[in-house]
C-alpha positions in Angstrom: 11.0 -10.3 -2.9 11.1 -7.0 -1.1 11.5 -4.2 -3.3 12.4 -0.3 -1.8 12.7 2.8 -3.3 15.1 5.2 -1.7 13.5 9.3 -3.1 16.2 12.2 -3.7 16.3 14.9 -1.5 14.5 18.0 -3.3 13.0 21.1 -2.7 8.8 19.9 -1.3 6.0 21.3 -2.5 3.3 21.1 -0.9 0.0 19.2 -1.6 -3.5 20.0 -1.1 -3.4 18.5 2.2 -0.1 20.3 3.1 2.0 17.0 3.0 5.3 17.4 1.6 5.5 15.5 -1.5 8.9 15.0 -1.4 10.9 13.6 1.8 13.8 11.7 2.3 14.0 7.9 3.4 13.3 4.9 1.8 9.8 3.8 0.7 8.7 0.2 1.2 5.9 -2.0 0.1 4.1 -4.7 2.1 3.8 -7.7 0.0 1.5 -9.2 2.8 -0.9 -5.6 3.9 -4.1 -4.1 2.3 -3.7 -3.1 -1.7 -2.8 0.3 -0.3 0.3 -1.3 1.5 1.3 -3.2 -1.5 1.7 -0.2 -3.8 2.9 2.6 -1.4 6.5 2.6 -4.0 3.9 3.3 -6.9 1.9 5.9 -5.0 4.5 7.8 -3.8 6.2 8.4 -7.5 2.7 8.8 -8.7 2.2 11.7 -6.2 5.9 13.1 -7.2 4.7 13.0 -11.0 1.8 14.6 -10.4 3.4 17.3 -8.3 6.7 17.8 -10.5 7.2 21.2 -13.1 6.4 19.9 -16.7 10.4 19.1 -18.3 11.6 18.3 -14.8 13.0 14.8 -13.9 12.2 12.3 -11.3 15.1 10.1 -10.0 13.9 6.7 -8.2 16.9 4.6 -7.5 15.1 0.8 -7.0 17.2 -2.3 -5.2 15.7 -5.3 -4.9 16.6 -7.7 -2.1 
């Protein structure tokens, strides 16, 4: 099962390391990489969670394949 999240388009903030924590395009896990390849859906909405305004909503459409 592949599993991919596509991440709204919203203002970026940026993060200690000046990556944007928002960006457009769909986020994919490898099923067959390293642990960090087989959450990289999780970390990315833990990063936007952890970047948002407290009150303010996260939308994560998910399609499976």
């Amino acid at each position: 099962m592949v599993t991919t999240a596509a991440l709204a388009v919203l203002p970026a903030t940026a993060h200690a390391d000046d990556t944007p924590l928002v960006t457009t395009g769909p986020v994919f896990n490898d099923p067959s990489g390293d642990a960090t390849a087989r959450k990289e859906i999780l970390t990315k909405i833990g990063r936007l969670a952890q970047g948002a305004a407290a009150g303010s909503r996260i939308r994560v459409p998910i399609y499976l394949m």
